[in-house]
C-alpha positions in Angstrom: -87.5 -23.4 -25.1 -84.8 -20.7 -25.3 -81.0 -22.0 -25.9 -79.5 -21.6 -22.7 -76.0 -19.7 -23.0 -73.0 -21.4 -22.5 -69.9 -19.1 -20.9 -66.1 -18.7 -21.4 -64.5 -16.6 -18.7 -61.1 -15.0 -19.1 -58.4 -13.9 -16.3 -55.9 -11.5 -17.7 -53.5 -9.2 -16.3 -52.2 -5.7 -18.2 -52.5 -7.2 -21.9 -55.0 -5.0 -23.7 -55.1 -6.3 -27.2 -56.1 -10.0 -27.7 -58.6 -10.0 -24.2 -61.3 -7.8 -25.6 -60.2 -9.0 -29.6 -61.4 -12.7 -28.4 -64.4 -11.5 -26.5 -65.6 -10.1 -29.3 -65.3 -12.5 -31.8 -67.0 -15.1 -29.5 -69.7 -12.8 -28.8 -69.9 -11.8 -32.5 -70.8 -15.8 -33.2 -73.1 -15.9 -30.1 -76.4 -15.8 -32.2 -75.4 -19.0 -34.3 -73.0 -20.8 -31.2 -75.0 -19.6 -28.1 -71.5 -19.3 -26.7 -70.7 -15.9 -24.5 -67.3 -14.7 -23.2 -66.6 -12.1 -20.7 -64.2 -11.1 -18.0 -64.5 -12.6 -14.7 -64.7 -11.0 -11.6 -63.6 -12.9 -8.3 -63.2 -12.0 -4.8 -62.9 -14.6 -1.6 -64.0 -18.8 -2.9 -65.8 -21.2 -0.5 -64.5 -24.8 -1.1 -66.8 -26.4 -4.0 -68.3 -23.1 -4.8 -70.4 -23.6 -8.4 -68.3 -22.0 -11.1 -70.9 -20.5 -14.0 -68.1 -21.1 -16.5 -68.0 -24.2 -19.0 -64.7 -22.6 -20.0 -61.9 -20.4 -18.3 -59.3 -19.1 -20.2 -56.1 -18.3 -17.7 -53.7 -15.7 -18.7 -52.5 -14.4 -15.6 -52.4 -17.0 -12.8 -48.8 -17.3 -12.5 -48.7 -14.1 -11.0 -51.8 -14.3 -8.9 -51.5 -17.0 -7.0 -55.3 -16.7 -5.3 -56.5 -17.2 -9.3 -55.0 -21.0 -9.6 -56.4 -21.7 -6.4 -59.6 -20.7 -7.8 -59.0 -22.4 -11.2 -58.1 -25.9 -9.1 -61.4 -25.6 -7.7 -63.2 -24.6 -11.3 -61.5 -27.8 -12.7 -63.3 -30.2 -10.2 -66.0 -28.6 -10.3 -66.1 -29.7 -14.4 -65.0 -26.7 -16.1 -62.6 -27.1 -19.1 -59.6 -24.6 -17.5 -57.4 -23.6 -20.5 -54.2 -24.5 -19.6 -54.5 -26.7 -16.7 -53.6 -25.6 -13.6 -52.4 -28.7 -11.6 -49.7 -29.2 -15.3 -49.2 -25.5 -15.4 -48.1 -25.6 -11.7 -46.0 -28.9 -12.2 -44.1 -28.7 -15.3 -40.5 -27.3 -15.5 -37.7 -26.6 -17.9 -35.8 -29.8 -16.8 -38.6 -32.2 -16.6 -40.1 -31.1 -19.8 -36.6 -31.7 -21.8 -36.3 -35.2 -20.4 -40.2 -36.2 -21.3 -39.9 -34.9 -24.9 -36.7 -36.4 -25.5 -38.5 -39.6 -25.0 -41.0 -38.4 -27.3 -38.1 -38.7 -30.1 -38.1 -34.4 -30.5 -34.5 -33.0 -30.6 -33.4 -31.1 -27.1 -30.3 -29.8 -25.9 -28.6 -31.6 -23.4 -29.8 -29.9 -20.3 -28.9 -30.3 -16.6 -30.4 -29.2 -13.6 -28.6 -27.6 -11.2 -28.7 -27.6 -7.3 -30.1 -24.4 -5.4 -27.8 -21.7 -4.4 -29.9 -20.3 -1.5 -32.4 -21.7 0.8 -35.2 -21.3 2.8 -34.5 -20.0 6.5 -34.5 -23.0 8.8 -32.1 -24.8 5.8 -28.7 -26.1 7.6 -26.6 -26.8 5.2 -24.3 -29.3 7.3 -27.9 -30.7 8.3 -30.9 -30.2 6.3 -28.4 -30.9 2.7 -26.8 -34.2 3.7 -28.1 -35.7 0.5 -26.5 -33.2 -1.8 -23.0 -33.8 -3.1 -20.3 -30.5 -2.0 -18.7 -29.7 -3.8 -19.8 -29.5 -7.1 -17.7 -31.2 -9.8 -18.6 -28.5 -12.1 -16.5 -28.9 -15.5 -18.3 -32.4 -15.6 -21.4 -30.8 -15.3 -20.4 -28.0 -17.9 -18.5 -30.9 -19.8 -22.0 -32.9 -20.1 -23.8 -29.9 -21.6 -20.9 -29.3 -24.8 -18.8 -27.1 -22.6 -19.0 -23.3 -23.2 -20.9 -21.1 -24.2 -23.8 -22.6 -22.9 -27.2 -21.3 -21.4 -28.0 -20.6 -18.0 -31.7 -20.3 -17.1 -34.5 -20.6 -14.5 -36.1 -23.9 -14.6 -39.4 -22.3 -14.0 -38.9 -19.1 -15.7 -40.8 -17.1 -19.0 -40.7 -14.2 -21.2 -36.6 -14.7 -21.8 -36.2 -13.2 -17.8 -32.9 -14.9 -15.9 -31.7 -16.3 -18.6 -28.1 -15.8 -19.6 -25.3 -17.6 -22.6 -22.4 -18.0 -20.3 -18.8 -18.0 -22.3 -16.7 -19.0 -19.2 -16.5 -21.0 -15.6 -16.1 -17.5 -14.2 -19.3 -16.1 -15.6 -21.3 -18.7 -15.1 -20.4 -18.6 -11.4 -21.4 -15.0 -11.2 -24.5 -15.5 -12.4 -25.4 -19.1 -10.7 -24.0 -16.8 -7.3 -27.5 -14.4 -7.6 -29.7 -16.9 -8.5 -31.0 -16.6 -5.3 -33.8 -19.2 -4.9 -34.3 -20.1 -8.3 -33.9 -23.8 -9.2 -31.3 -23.3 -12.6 -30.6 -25.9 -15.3 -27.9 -25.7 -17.8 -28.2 -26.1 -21.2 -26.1 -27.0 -24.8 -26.3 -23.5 -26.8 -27.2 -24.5 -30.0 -25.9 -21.8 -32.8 -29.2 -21.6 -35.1 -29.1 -20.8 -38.8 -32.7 -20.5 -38.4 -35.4 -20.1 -35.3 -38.9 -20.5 -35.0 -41.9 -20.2 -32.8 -45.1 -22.6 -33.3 -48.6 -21.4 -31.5 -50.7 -24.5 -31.2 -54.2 -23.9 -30.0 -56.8 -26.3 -28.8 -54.0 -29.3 -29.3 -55.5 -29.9 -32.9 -54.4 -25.8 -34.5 -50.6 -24.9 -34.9 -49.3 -21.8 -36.9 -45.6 -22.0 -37.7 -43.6 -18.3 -37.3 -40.7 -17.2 -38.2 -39.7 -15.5 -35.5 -36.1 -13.7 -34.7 -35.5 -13.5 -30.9 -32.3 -11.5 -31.3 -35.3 -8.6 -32.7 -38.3 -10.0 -31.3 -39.7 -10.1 -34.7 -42.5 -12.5 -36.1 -41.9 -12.6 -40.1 -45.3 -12.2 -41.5 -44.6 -15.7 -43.6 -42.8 -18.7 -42.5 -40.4 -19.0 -45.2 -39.3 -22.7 -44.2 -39.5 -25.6 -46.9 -41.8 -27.9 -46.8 -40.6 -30.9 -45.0 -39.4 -28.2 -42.6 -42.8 -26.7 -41.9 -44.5 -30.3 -41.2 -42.1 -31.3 -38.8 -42.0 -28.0 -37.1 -46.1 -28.7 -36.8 -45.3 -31.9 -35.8 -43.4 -31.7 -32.8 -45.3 -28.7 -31.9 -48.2 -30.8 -31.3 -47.0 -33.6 -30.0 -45.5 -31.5 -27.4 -48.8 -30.1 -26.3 -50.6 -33.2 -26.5 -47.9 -34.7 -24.1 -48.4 -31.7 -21.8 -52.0 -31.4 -22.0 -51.3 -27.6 -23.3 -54.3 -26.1 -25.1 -53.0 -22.9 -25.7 -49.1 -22.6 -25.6 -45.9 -21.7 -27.9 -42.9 -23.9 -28.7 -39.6 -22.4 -30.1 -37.1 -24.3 -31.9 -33.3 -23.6 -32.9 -32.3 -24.8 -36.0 -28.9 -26.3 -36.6 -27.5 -28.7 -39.4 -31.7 -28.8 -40.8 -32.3 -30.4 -36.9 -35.4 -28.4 -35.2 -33.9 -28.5 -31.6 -36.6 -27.5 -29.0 -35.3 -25.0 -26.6 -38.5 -23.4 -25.1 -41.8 -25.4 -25.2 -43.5 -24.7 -21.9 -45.7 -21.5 -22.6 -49.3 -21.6 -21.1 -49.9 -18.1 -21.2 -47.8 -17.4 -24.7 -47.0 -13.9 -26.4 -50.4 -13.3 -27.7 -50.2 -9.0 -28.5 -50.4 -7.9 -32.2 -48.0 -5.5 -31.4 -45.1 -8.1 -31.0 -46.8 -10.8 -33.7 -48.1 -8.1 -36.2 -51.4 -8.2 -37.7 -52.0 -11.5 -39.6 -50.4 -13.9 -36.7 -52.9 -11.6 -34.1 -56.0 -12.2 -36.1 -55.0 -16.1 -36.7 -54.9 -16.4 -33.1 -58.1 -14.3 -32.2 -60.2 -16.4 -34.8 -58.4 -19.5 -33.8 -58.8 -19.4 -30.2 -62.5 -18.5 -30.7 -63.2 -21.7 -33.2 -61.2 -23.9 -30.4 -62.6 -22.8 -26.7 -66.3 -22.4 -28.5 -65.2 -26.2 -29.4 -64.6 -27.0 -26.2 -67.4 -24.9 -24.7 -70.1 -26.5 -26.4 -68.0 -30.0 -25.6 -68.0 -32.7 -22.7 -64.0 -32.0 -22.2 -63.2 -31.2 -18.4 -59.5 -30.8 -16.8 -60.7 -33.0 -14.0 -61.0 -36.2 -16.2 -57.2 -36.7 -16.6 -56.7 -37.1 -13.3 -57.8 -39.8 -10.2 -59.3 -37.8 -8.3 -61.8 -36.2 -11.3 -62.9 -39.7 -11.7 -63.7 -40.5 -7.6 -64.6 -37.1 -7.5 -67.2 -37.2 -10.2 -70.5 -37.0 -9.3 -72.8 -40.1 -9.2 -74.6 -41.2 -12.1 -78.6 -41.7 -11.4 -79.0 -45.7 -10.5 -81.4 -47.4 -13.1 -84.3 -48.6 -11.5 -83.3 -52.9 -11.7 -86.3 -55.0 -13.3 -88.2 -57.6 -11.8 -87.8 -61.2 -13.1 -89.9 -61.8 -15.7 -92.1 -64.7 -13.8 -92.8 -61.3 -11.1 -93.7 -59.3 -13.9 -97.3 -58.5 -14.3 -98.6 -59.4 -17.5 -98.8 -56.0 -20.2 -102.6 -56.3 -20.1 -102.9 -56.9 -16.6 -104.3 -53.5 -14.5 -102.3 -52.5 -12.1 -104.6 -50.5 -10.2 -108.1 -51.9 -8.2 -110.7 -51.8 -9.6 -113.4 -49.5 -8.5 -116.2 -51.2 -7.1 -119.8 -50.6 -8.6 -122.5 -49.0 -6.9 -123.8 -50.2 -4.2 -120.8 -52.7 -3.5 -118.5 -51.7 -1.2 -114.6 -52.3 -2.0 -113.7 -55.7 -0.2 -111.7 -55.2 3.2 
Protein backbone atom coordinates (compact mmCIF):
# COMPACT_ATOMS: atom_id res chain seq x y z
CA UNK A 1 0.00 0.00 0.00
CA UNK A 2 1.31 3.52 -0.95
CA UNK A 3 2.46 5.86 2.14
CA UNK A 4 -0.16 8.26 2.47
CA UNK A 5 1.33 11.99 2.67
CA UNK A 6 1.23 13.73 5.66
CA UNK A 7 0.87 17.94 5.15
CA UNK A 8 2.25 21.14 6.79
CA UNK A 9 0.45 24.17 5.71
CA UNK A 10 1.98 27.70 6.10
CA UNK A 11 0.11 31.31 6.40
CA UNK A 12 2.45 34.06 5.78
CA UNK A 13 2.12 37.58 4.98
CA UNK A 14 4.95 39.74 2.71
CA UNK A 15 8.16 37.68 4.10
CA UNK A 16 9.66 36.13 0.98
CA UNK A 17 12.76 34.40 2.21
CA UNK A 18 12.26 31.68 4.91
CA UNK A 19 8.35 30.58 3.42
CA UNK A 20 9.50 29.08 0.22
CA UNK A 21 13.39 28.17 2.03
CA UNK A 22 11.21 25.78 4.54
CA UNK A 23 8.94 24.40 1.86
CA UNK A 24 11.64 23.28 0.16
CA UNK A 25 13.64 21.63 2.56
CA UNK A 26 10.48 19.64 3.71
CA UNK A 27 9.63 18.74 0.29
CA UNK A 28 13.31 17.93 -0.43
CA UNK A 29 12.99 15.08 2.52
CA UNK A 30 9.52 14.07 1.31
CA UNK A 31 10.81 10.70 -0.40
CA UNK A 32 12.41 9.44 2.94
CA UNK A 33 9.64 11.44 5.54
CA UNK A 34 6.40 11.30 3.38
CA UNK A 35 5.98 14.76 4.77
CA UNK A 36 4.74 17.73 2.23
CA UNK A 37 4.53 21.47 2.86
CA UNK A 38 2.86 24.09 0.87
CA UNK A 39 0.96 27.33 1.17
CA UNK A 40 -2.51 27.31 2.06
CA UNK A 41 -5.27 28.85 0.41
CA UNK A 42 -8.53 29.86 2.44
CA UNK A 43 -11.56 31.62 1.71
CA UNK A 44 -15.04 31.56 3.89
CA UNK A 45 -14.94 28.28 7.00
CA UNK A 46 -18.09 26.29 7.99
CA UNK A 47 -17.92 25.48 11.74
CA UNK A 48 -16.04 22.00 12.07
CA UNK A 49 -14.90 22.11 8.54
CA UNK A 50 -12.11 19.03 8.11
CA UNK A 51 -8.73 20.73 7.93
CA UNK A 52 -6.27 18.44 5.42
CA UNK A 53 -3.38 19.72 7.59
CA UNK A 54 -1.58 17.59 10.41
CA UNK A 55 0.46 20.77 10.83
CA UNK A 56 -0.11 24.65 10.31
CA UNK A 57 2.63 26.79 10.63
CA UNK A 58 1.06 30.63 11.38
CA UNK A 59 3.11 33.55 10.48
CA UNK A 60 0.68 36.06 9.85
CA UNK A 61 -2.45 35.76 11.94
CA UNK A 62 -1.98 38.67 14.12
CA UNK A 63 -2.79 40.73 11.26
CA UNK A 64 -5.48 38.74 9.81
CA UNK A 65 -7.80 38.29 12.13
CA UNK A 66 -10.27 35.74 9.82
CA UNK A 67 -6.80 33.36 9.81
CA UNK A 68 -6.85 32.68 13.89
CA UNK A 69 -10.45 32.14 13.64
CA UNK A 70 -9.57 29.51 11.13
CA UNK A 71 -6.56 28.20 13.12
CA UNK A 72 -9.03 27.85 16.41
CA UNK A 73 -11.13 25.71 14.43
CA UNK A 74 -7.84 23.65 12.81
CA UNK A 75 -6.74 23.07 16.50
CA UNK A 76 -10.06 21.26 17.47
CA UNK A 77 -10.20 19.70 14.69
CA UNK A 78 -6.59 17.89 15.81
CA UNK A 79 -4.11 19.77 13.92
CA UNK A 80 -0.78 20.66 15.68
CA UNK A 81 -1.14 24.78 15.07
CA UNK A 82 2.42 26.13 15.48
CA UNK A 83 2.09 28.72 17.80
CA UNK A 84 -1.14 28.25 19.41
CA UNK A 85 -3.67 30.41 18.72
CA UNK A 86 -5.89 30.52 21.95
CA UNK A 87 -1.86 31.40 24.00
CA UNK A 88 -0.91 33.56 21.01
CA UNK A 89 -4.21 35.55 21.50
CA UNK A 90 -3.91 35.46 25.44
CA UNK A 91 -0.46 36.25 26.37
CA UNK A 92 0.75 39.88 27.04
CA UNK A 93 3.84 41.74 28.06
CA UNK A 94 2.64 42.14 31.71
CA UNK A 95 1.31 38.74 32.35
CA UNK A 96 4.26 37.10 30.77
CA UNK A 97 6.76 39.04 33.19
CA UNK A 98 4.85 38.04 36.30
CA UNK A 99 4.63 34.04 35.15
CA UNK A 100 8.40 33.86 34.40
CA UNK A 101 9.43 35.65 37.35
CA UNK A 102 7.82 32.70 39.15
CA UNK A 103 9.75 30.60 36.92
CA UNK A 104 12.94 31.97 38.86
CA UNK A 105 14.17 33.92 35.20
CA UNK A 106 15.39 37.58 35.88
CA UNK A 107 12.73 40.44 34.60
CA UNK A 108 12.51 44.01 35.03
CA UNK A 109 10.12 45.22 37.27
CA UNK A 110 7.26 46.02 35.11
CA UNK A 111 3.91 47.63 35.71
CA UNK A 112 0.85 47.78 33.83
CA UNK A 113 -0.65 50.76 33.22
CA UNK A 114 -4.38 51.90 33.01
CA UNK A 115 -5.91 52.81 29.45
CA UNK A 116 -5.77 56.27 28.23
CA UNK A 117 -8.80 56.14 25.79
CA UNK A 118 -11.80 54.08 25.62
CA UNK A 119 -14.24 52.55 23.71
CA UNK A 120 -17.36 54.83 22.76
CA UNK A 121 -20.11 54.09 25.24
CA UNK A 122 -17.15 54.29 28.15
CA UNK A 123 -18.30 57.01 30.87
CA UNK A 124 -15.65 57.68 32.70
CA UNK A 125 -17.65 59.04 35.96
CA UNK A 126 -19.75 55.71 35.20
CA UNK A 127 -18.37 52.83 33.36
CA UNK A 128 -14.52 53.53 35.41
CA UNK A 129 -15.79 53.51 38.99
CA UNK A 130 -13.31 50.76 39.79
CA UNK A 131 -10.26 52.60 38.60
CA UNK A 132 -8.35 54.82 41.01
CA UNK A 133 -8.13 58.94 39.51
CA UNK A 134 -5.89 60.12 39.72
CA UNK A 135 -2.99 58.35 39.20
CA UNK A 136 -0.21 58.41 41.89
CA UNK A 137 2.28 58.30 39.21
CA UNK A 138 5.93 58.90 40.84
CA UNK A 139 4.90 55.66 42.95
CA UNK A 140 4.21 53.94 39.92
CA UNK A 141 7.50 55.42 38.18
CA UNK A 142 9.18 54.97 41.70
CA UNK A 143 8.31 51.01 41.67
CA UNK A 144 9.91 50.52 38.25
CA UNK A 145 13.71 52.25 39.44
CA UNK A 146 12.54 55.70 38.49
CA UNK A 147 13.81 57.21 35.20
CA UNK A 148 14.81 56.38 32.39
CA UNK A 149 12.59 53.70 32.08
CA UNK A 150 10.64 51.92 29.19
CA UNK A 151 7.30 52.62 27.89
CA UNK A 152 5.71 49.94 25.73
CA UNK A 153 2.54 48.26 24.39
CA UNK A 154 1.60 45.39 26.36
CA UNK A 155 0.57 43.54 23.31
CA UNK A 156 2.96 45.03 20.90
CA UNK A 157 6.10 43.41 18.35
CA UNK A 158 8.73 44.25 16.02
CA UNK A 159 10.13 47.20 18.69
CA UNK A 160 6.76 49.50 17.34
CA UNK A 161 5.39 51.92 20.38
CA UNK A 162 7.91 51.41 22.38
CA UNK A 163 9.81 54.33 23.84
CA UNK A 164 12.97 54.91 27.00
CA UNK A 165 11.34 57.79 28.69
CA UNK A 166 14.08 60.14 30.74
CA UNK A 167 11.34 62.36 32.53
CA UNK A 168 7.59 62.58 34.12
CA UNK A 169 7.04 65.03 31.23
CA UNK A 170 7.97 62.67 28.48
CA UNK A 171 6.46 59.90 29.67
CA UNK A 172 3.19 61.75 29.80
CA UNK A 173 3.43 62.78 26.19
CA UNK A 174 3.76 59.58 25.10
CA UNK A 175 1.26 57.70 27.59
CA UNK A 176 -1.18 60.93 26.15
CA UNK A 177 -1.19 59.12 22.40
CA UNK A 178 -1.35 55.83 23.38
CA UNK A 179 -4.69 55.83 22.32
CA UNK A 180 -6.19 52.42 23.08
CA UNK A 181 -3.26 50.55 23.75
CA UNK A 182 -3.01 48.76 27.17
CA UNK A 183 0.91 50.19 28.30
CA UNK A 184 3.17 48.74 31.00
CA UNK A 185 6.18 50.37 32.32
CA UNK A 186 9.22 48.91 32.69
CA UNK A 187 13.03 49.08 34.73
CA UNK A 188 15.54 50.04 31.80
CA UNK A 189 18.25 47.85 32.34
CA UNK A 190 21.71 49.37 30.88
CA UNK A 191 23.17 46.08 29.14
CA UNK A 192 26.86 45.48 28.65
CA UNK A 193 25.71 42.73 26.53
CA UNK A 194 22.20 41.63 24.58
CA UNK A 195 21.07 38.63 23.12
CA UNK A 196 18.33 36.96 21.18
CA UNK A 197 17.66 32.99 21.63
CA UNK A 198 15.33 31.21 18.72
CA UNK A 199 13.96 28.11 20.27
CA UNK A 200 12.14 25.83 17.88
CA UNK A 201 9.94 22.96 18.51
CA UNK A 202 10.45 23.61 22.56
CA UNK A 203 13.42 21.01 22.52
CA UNK A 204 15.98 23.38 19.65
CA UNK A 205 17.42 26.84 20.84
CA UNK A 206 20.24 28.84 18.94
CA UNK A 207 21.85 31.59 21.07
CA UNK A 208 22.62 35.14 19.01
CA UNK A 209 24.36 37.78 19.61
CA UNK A 210 22.40 40.23 18.53
CA UNK A 211 22.82 44.24 18.77
CA UNK A 212 19.33 46.05 18.67
CA UNK A 213 20.84 49.47 18.61
CA UNK A 214 22.11 48.04 14.70
CA UNK A 215 19.79 45.28 14.28
CA UNK A 216 22.68 43.03 13.80
CA UNK A 217 22.91 39.17 14.57
CA UNK A 218 26.85 38.41 15.10
CA UNK A 219 27.44 35.39 13.13
CA UNK A 220 28.96 33.66 16.60
CA UNK A 221 27.70 34.09 19.99
CA UNK A 222 30.70 35.05 21.67
CA UNK A 223 29.34 34.52 25.31
CA UNK A 224 31.28 32.13 27.89
CA UNK A 225 30.17 29.22 28.60
CA UNK A 226 28.19 29.18 31.70
CA UNK A 227 26.69 32.24 29.92
CA UNK A 228 25.57 30.35 26.76
CA UNK A 229 23.73 27.47 28.91
CA UNK A 230 21.81 29.66 30.86
CA UNK A 231 20.92 31.86 28.03
CA UNK A 232 19.52 28.24 26.50
CA UNK A 233 18.14 27.61 29.65
CA UNK A 234 15.77 30.21 30.27
CA UNK A 235 15.04 30.37 26.66
CA UNK A 236 13.42 27.08 26.90
CA UNK A 237 11.84 27.08 29.90
CA UNK A 238 10.11 30.18 28.72
CA UNK A 239 8.64 28.37 25.78
CA UNK A 240 7.75 25.40 27.52
CA UNK A 241 5.86 27.57 30.05
CA UNK A 242 4.07 29.32 27.12
CA UNK A 243 3.50 26.44 24.95
CA UNK A 244 5.64 28.41 22.18
CA UNK A 245 7.03 26.20 19.43
CA UNK A 246 8.56 28.54 17.39
CA UNK A 247 9.37 31.98 19.12
CA UNK A 248 12.48 34.38 20.21
CA UNK A 249 13.46 35.55 23.60
CA UNK A 250 15.90 38.62 24.14
CA UNK A 251 17.76 39.21 27.11
CA UNK A 252 19.69 42.36 28.54
CA UNK A 253 22.71 41.68 30.30
CA UNK A 254 23.72 43.59 33.36
CA UNK A 255 26.22 42.77 36.24
CA UNK A 256 26.56 38.82 34.29
CA UNK A 257 22.44 38.70 35.10
CA UNK A 258 20.53 37.68 31.70
CA UNK A 259 17.40 39.92 32.36
CA UNK A 260 14.52 38.96 29.98
CA UNK A 261 12.97 41.91 28.42
CA UNK A 262 11.14 40.47 25.32
CA UNK A 263 10.11 36.83 25.31
CA UNK A 264 6.75 36.70 23.70
CA UNK A 265 7.54 36.17 19.80
CA UNK A 266 5.29 33.65 18.00
CA UNK A 267 5.89 34.76 14.67
CA UNK A 268 9.82 35.85 15.32
CA UNK A 269 12.36 37.64 12.85
CA UNK A 270 12.89 34.76 10.64
CA UNK A 271 14.60 36.71 7.16
CA UNK A 272 18.24 35.99 6.27
CA UNK A 273 18.54 39.37 5.47
CA UNK A 274 18.31 40.63 9.17
CA UNK A 275 19.95 37.18 10.73
CA UNK A 276 22.59 36.65 7.91
CA UNK A 277 23.24 33.41 6.27
CA UNK A 278 24.29 30.74 8.95
CA UNK A 279 21.40 31.80 11.71
CA UNK A 280 18.78 31.62 8.29
CA UNK A 281 19.89 28.15 7.31
CA UNK A 282 19.86 26.97 11.18
CA UNK A 283 16.46 27.95 11.27
CA UNK A 284 15.30 26.61 7.80
CA UNK A 285 16.83 23.09 8.59
CA UNK A 286 15.73 23.35 12.11
CA UNK A 287 12.23 24.16 11.69
CA UNK A 288 12.01 21.35 9.05
CA UNK A 289 13.59 18.55 11.49
CA UNK A 290 10.98 19.94 14.27
CA UNK A 291 7.29 20.40 12.44
CA UNK A 292 8.26 16.99 10.28
CA UNK A 293 8.58 15.85 14.10
CA UNK A 294 5.57 16.84 14.97
CA UNK A 295 3.88 16.03 11.62
CA UNK A 296 4.57 12.57 11.73
CA UNK A 297 3.55 12.85 15.73
CA UNK A 298 0.25 12.39 17.83
CA UNK A 299 0.91 16.16 19.28
CA UNK A 300 -2.39 18.33 18.85
CA UNK A 301 -2.96 22.09 20.35
CA UNK A 302 -6.41 20.84 21.39
CA UNK A 303 -4.95 18.41 24.17
CA UNK A 304 -3.82 21.22 26.52
CA UNK A 305 -6.99 22.39 26.97
CA UNK A 306 -10.67 21.13 28.58
CA UNK A 307 -12.45 21.44 25.96
CA UNK A 308 -9.88 19.21 23.42
CA UNK A 309 -10.38 16.52 25.92
CA UNK A 310 -14.67 16.65 25.94
CA UNK A 311 -14.30 17.59 22.54
CA UNK A 312 -12.33 14.60 21.40
CA UNK A 313 -13.85 12.27 19.52
CA UNK A 314 -15.14 8.91 21.01
CA UNK A 315 -13.01 6.01 21.16
CA UNK A 316 -14.69 2.72 19.47
CA UNK A 317 -16.38 0.67 22.60
CA UNK A 318 -14.79 -2.88 23.02
CA UNK A 319 -17.26 -5.34 22.49
CA UNK A 320 -17.66 -6.64 26.63
CA UNK A 321 -17.24 -10.64 26.98
CA UNK A 322 -19.64 -13.03 28.11
CA UNK A 323 -19.06 -14.78 31.41
CA UNK A 324 -17.08 -17.56 31.01
CA UNK A 325 -20.03 -20.24 32.29
CA UNK A 326 -22.12 -18.33 28.92
CA UNK A 327 -19.19 -18.98 26.79
CA UNK A 328 -19.45 -21.62 24.32
CA UNK A 329 -16.90 -24.15 24.57
CA UNK A 330 -13.73 -23.46 21.69
CA UNK A 331 -14.70 -26.73 20.01
CA UNK A 332 -18.26 -26.19 20.15
CA UNK A 333 -19.90 -25.09 16.48
CA UNK A 334 -21.56 -22.26 16.47
CA UNK A 335 -23.46 -22.58 13.48
CA UNK A 336 -26.48 -25.58 12.73
CA UNK A 337 -25.68 -28.10 11.38
CA UNK A 338 -26.89 -28.90 8.04
CA UNK A 339 -29.21 -31.60 7.92
CA UNK A 340 -28.47 -34.78 5.66
CA UNK A 341 -30.43 -35.69 2.76
CA UNK A 342 -33.57 -36.53 3.00
CA UNK A 343 -34.05 -35.06 6.63
CA UNK A 344 -35.45 -32.07 6.85
CA UNK A 345 -33.98 -29.33 9.45
CA UNK A 346 -36.09 -29.66 12.70
CA UNK A 347 -38.83 -26.76 13.08
Amino acid sequence: MAQQTVRIGLFVGREWSFPPAFIEEVNRRSPQTGVTAEYMKIGGTMMNEPVPYRVIVDRISHEVPYYRSYLKNAALQGVKVVNDPFMWTADDKFFGASLITKLGIPSPRTVVLPNKDYVPGIKHDESLRNLEFPLDWQRLVDSVGGFPLVLKDAHGGGWRDVYVVHSMEELWEHYNHSGLLTMVIQEFIEWEGYARCMCIGQEAVRVMNYDPKRRYYHPEHGFHEAMAKQLHDYTLAICKAFGYDMNTAEFAIRGGIPYAIDFMNPAPDMDVNSLGRVHFDWIVQTMADQMIRLALGSEGTHQQYAWGALAAPPKKATPAKAPAAARAPSHAKTSPEPAPKGRKKPV
